[in-house]
N, C-alpha and C positions, 0 to 999 in steps of 0.2 A: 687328414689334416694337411692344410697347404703349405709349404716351405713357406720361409721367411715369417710365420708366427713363434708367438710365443710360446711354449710348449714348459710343463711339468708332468714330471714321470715318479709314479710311484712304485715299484717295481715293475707290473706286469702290464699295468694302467698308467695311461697317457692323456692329461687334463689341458687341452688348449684353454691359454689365460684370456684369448682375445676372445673366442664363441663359448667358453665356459665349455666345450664339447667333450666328451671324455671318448677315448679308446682303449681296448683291451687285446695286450698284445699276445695273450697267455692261451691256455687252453680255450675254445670258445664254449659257451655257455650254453645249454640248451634252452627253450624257449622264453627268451626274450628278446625284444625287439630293440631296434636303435632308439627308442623311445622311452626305454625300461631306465626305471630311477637307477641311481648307483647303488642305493643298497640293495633293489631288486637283485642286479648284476652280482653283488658279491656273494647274495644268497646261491645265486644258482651255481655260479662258476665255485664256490666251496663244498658245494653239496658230496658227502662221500668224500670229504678230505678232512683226517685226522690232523688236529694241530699238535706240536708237542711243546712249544713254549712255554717259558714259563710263567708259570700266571694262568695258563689257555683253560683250565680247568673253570675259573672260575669266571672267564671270558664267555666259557661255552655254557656253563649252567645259566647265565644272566640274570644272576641273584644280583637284586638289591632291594631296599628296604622302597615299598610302595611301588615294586617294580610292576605290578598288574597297571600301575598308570601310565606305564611307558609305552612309546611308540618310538623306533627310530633310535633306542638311546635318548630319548628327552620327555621326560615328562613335562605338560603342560597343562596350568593352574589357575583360575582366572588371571591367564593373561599372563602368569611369571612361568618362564621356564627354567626346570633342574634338569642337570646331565647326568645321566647316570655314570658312576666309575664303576664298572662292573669288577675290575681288578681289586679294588677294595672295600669292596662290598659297601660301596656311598653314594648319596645323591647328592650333589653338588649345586649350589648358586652363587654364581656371580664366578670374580676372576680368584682364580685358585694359584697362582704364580708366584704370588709370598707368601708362604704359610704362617709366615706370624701376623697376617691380614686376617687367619680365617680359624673362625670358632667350627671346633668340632664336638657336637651332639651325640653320646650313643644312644641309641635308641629303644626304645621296647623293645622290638620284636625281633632285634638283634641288626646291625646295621650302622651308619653314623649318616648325620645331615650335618655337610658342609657348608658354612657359611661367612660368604667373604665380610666384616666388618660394613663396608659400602654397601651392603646389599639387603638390609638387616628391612630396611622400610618395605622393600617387594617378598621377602619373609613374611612381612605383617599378612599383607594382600592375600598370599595363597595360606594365612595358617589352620585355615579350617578344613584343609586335607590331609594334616595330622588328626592322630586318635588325642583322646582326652591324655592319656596318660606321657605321649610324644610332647603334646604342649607344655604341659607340666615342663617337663624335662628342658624344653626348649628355653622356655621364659628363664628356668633357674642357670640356664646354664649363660644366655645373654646377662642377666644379673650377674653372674661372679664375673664373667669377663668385666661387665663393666665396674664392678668394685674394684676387681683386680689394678685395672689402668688407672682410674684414680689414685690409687694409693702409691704404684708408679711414678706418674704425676707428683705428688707428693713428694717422694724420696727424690725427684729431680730437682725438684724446686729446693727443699731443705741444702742438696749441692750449689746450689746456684746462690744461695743465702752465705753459705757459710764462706764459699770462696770470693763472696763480695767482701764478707767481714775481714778476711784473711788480707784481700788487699787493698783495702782502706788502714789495718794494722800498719802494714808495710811500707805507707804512704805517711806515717804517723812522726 
């Protein structure tokens, strides 16, 4: 990579921001080419390397719920793609960054489907790659969310009522 770009480094890999190029400055990898995707690369340059983090257990099993549909960490469903969280054992759509955005599903066959509030209509699109008994689950559990918020709603509003009353009292 040439001086004077912009450069990001991930410990051992080195990601130029201007060619998108990546480098690996770490052990070198056996057969792969400067062609080879980045997860080719991390597969090969991991290979015979024990993790011991925590969590790695369940990083290295890559158990998740509908995982036979994954590629890459992502499954893809007409058209909506889930990420797998392999660390907790979830398949995830949409932005996960405020959890009180996002309804969690457990699921049949053990597992949970994350789901950002925003995200609920590209949910619809892929729901026919759940089993019958996941949909179930699915639908009731977007239903209580959504009862739940309404009645939220509700106790805000009743605040908002009563401290109009209060100062229109006080205005009296």
């Amino acid at each position: 990579m040439a001086e004077g770009e912009e450069n990001m480094a991930f410990g051992e890999i080195t990601i130029n921001q201007n060619t998108k190029e990546w480098q690996y400055n770490g052990r070198k990898p056996q057969n792969v080419s400067r062609n080879s995707s980045f997860s080719e690369v991390l597969n090969k340059t991991t290979e015979g390397v024990t993790i011991s983090a925590p969590g790695a257990a369940a990083i290295n099993d890559k158990k998740v719920p509908y995982g036979h549909l994954a590629e890459d960490g992502l499954i893809t469903y007409n058209g909506i793609t889930f990420f797998c969280d392999y660390k907790n054992n979830a398949i995830c759509l949409g932005d996960m960054s405020n959890p009180k955005e996002v309804i969690n599903v457990a699921l049949e066959g053990g597992g949970v489907l994350k789901v950002n509030r925003d995200s609920i209509g590209d949910l619809v699109k892929a729901i026919d790659m759940f089993s019958p008994e996941d949909v179930k689950r699915i639908l009731d559990a977007i239903a209580r969310d959504n009862f739940c918020r309404s009645k939220l709603q509700e106790i805000e509003d009743e605040k908002g009522k009563i401290g109009q009353e209060l100062a229109e009292e006080e205005n009296l």
